[in-house]
C-alpha positions in Angstrom: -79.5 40.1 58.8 -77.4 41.5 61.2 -74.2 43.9 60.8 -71.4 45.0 63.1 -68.6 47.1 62.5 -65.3 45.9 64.9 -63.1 48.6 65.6 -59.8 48.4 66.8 -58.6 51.7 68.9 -55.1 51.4 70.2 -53.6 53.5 73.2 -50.2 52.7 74.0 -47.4 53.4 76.3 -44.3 52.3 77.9 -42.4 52.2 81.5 -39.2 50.2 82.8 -40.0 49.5 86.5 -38.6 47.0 89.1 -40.7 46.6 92.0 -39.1 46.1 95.4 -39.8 47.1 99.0 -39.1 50.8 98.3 -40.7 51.4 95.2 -44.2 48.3 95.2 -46.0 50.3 93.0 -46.2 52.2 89.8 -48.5 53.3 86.9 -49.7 55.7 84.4 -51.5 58.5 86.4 -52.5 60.6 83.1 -52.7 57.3 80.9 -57.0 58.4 79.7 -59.1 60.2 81.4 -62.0 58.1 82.6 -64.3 60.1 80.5 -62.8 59.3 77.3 -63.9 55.5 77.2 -67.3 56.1 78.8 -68.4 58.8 75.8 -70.0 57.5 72.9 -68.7 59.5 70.6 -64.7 58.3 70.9 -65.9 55.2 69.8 -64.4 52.9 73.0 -68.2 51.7 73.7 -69.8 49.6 71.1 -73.7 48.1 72.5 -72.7 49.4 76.0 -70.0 47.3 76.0 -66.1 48.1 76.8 -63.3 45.8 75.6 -59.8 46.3 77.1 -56.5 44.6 77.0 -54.2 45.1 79.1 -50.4 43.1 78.1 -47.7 43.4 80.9 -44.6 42.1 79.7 -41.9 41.5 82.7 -38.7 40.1 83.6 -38.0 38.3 86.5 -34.5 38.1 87.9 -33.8 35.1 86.2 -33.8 36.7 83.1 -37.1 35.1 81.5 -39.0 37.5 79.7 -42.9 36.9 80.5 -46.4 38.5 79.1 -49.3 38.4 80.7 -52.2 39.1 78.9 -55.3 40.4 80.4 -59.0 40.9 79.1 -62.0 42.2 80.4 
């Protein structure tokens, strides 16, 4: 018999951005540190493995509202 306990650990945070030729980039420079995920202890890793989603909703100019979903 086997057992696993799924977890589900939620960080979360917002930004309005629209990209253009001054301003191509963006992001969340003090989002998580890097060594948050990667100890054991926070509860990120299960069997080695990390699971993140990553959902960027956007609006193009026409007005549609789009989300794109990522895994890894």
């Amino acid at each position: 018999m086997s057992m696993f306990c799924k977890l589900n650990l939620t960080l979360h945070a917002e930004t309005q951005h629209q990209f253009s030729a001054k301003h191509p980039d963006w992001g969340f420079w003090n989002f998580i540190p890097l060594s948050e995920p990667r100890d054991p202890d926070r509860g990120f890793l299960l069997d080695d493995t990390l699971i993140e989603e990553d959902v960027f909703p956007f609006r193009p100019l026409n007005g549609l509202v789009v989300t794109l979903s990522v895994d890894f």
